[in-house]
C-alpha positions as CSV (number, residue, x, y, z in Angstrom):
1,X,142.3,-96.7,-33.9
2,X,140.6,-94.4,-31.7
3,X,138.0,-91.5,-32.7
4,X,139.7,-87.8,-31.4
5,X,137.3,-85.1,-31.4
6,X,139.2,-81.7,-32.0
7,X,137.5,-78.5,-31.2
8,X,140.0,-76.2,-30.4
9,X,144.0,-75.5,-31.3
10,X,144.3,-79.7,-32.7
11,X,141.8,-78.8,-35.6
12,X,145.0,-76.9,-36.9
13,X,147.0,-80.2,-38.4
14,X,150.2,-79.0,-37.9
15,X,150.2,-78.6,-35.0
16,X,148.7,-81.3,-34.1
17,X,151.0,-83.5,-35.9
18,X,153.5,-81.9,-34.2
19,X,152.3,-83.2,-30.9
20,X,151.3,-87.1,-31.9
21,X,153.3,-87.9,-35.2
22,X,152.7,-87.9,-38.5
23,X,152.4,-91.6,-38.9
24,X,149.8,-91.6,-35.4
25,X,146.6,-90.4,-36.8
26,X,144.7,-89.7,-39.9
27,X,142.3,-87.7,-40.6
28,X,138.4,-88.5,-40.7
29,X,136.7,-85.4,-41.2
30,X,134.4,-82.8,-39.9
31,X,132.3,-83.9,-37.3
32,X,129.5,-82.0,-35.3
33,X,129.2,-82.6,-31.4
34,X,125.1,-81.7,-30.6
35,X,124.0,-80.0,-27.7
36,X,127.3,-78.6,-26.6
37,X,129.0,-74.8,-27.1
38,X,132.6,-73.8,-27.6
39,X,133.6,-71.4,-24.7
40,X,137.3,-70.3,-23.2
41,X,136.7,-71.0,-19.6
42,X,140.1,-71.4,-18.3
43,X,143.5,-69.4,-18.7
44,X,146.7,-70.5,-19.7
45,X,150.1,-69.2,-19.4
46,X,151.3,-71.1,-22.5
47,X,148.5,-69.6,-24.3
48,X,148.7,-66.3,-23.2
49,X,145.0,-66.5,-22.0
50,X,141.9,-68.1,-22.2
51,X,141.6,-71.4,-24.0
52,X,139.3,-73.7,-25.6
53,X,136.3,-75.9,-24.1
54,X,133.0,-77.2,-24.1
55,X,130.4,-76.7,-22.3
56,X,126.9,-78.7,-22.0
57,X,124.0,-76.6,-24.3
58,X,120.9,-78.0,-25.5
59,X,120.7,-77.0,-28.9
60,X,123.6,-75.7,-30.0
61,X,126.2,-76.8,-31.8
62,X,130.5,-77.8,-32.1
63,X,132.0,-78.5,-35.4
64,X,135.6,-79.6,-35.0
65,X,137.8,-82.5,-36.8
66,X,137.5,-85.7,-36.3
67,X,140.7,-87.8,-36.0
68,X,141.6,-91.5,-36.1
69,X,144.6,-92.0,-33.3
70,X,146.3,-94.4,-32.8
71,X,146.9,-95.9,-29.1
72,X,150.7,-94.1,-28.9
73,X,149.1,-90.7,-29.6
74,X,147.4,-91.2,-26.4
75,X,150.3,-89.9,-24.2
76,X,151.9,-86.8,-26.1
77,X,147.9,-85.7,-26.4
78,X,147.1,-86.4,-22.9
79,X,150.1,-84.4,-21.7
80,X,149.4,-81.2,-24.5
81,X,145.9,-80.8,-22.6
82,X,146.8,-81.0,-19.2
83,X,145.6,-83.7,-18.4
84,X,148.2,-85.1,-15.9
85,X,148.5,-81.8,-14.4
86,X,144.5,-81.8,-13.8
87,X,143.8,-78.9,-16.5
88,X,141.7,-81.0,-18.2
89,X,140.2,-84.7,-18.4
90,X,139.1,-86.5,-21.1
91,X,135.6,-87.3,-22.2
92,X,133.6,-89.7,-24.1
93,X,131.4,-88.2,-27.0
94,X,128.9,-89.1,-29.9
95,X,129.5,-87.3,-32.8
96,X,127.5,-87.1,-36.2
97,X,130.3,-87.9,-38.7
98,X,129.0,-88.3,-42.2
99,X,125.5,-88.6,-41.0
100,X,126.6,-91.6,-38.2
101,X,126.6,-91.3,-34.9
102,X,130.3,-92.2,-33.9
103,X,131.7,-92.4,-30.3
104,X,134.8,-90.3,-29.8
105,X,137.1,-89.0,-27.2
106,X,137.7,-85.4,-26.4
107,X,138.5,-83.0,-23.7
108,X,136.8,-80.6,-21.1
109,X,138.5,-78.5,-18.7
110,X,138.2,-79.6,-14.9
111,X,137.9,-75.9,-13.2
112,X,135.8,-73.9,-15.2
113,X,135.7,-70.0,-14.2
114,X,132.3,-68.8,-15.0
115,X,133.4,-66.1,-17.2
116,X,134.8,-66.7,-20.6
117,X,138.6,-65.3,-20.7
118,X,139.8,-63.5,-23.3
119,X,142.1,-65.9,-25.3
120,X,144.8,-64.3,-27.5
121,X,145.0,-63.4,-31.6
122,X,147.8,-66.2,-31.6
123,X,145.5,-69.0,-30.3
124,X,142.7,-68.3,-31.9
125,X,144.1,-67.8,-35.3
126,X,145.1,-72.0,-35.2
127,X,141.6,-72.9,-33.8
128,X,140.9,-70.8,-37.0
129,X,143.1,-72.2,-39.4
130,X,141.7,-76.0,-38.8
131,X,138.5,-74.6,-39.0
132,X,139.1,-72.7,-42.5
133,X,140.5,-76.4,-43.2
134,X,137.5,-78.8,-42.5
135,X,134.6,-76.8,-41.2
136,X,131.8,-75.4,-42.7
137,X,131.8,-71.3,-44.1
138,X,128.8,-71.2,-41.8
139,X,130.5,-72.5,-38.6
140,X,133.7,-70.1,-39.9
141,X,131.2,-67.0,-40.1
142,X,129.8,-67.5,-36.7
143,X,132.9,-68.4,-34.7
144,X,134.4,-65.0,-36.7
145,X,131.5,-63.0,-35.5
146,X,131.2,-64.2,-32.1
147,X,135.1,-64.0,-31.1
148,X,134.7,-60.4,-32.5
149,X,131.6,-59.4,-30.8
150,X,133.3,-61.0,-27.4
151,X,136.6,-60.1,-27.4
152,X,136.9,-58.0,-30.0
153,X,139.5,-59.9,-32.3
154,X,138.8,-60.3,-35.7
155,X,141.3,-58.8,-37.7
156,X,143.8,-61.6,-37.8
157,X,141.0,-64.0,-39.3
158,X,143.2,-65.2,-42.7
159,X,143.0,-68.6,-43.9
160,X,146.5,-69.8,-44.0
C-alpha cells in the first residue's frame, strides 16, 4: 500500500472513491503536511476555476486525509490530476500522522500563476465536505474564513 496525501477535492470520499475504487484504498486519517499552504494557483475548465495546491511556507500548516492506495489506484489518480497532460506532477511528502512522521505521495501543480484564482462554490464545497469529515473544527474555521475573506464564498459552507 502506498500513503496518498489528499488536500484538496479527494478529501471528499466519494468522490474519490469514484475515481480509484472502493476496494483500492482505505482510509488512514487526518494528517498535517508542515511548512506548506493550501493556495488555488491554477484554473481549470473542469472546475470552473481555480483549483487546489500547495505551496512551500515555513510555518504554516495543511491538514488533509491520508489514504492507503493501492498500486492500481495509481493510474485513474494520476490521470484525475493531470498529471499526464502536465497539470500537475506528483510529489513525495512527510506527514505527521498520529504523531509519526510518514512518507506519502501527493500532488503540486507544474505552472503556478502567481495569483490565487478564484475557484468556484461547487469545488470548494467537496474540499469542504472531506474536511468537515476528518479535519479539525480549527482547520474547518480557518479554511471558512480565509475562502470568504479571498473570494468571498462562504455561504454554501454546509457539512453534508
Amino acid at each position: 500500500m502506498i500513503y496518498y496525501f489528499a488536500y484538496g477535492s479527494c478529501m471528499d470520499e466519494q468522490s474519490f472513491a469514484q475515481t480509484v475504487g472502493k476496494d483500492h484504498y482505505e482510509v488512514a486519517g487526518a494528517a498535517v503536511l508542515k511548512d506548506y499552504q493550501l493556495v488555488f494557483s491554477a484554473f481549470s475548465k473542469k472546475r470552473n476555476g481555480g483549483v487546489a495546491d500547495l505551496v512551500f511556507a515555513p510555518g504554516e500548516e495543511v491538514e488533509g486525509v491520508l489514504y492507503r492506495i493501492t498500486p492500481e489506484a495509481l493510474e485513474p489518480l494520476d490521470e484525475r490530476e493531470g498529471v499526464p497532460s502536465g497539470k500537475y506532477k506528483r510529489m513525495d511528502v512527510h506527514v505527521c500522522f498520529q504523531e509519526q512522521l510518514v512518507r506519502a505521495m501527493t500532488y503540486t501543480i507544474v505552472n503556478k500563476e502567481q495569483e490565487e484564482i478564484k475557484p468556484s462554490k461547487e469545488y470548494l464545497q467537496l474540499i469542504y465536505n472531506g474536511a468537515s469529515r476528518f479535519l479539525s473544527d480549527a482547520y474547518r474555521t480557518r479554511l471558512a474564513g480565509e475562502w470568504s475573506s479571498k473570494f468571498g464564498i462562504s455561504d454554501f459552507l454546509q457539512e453534508t
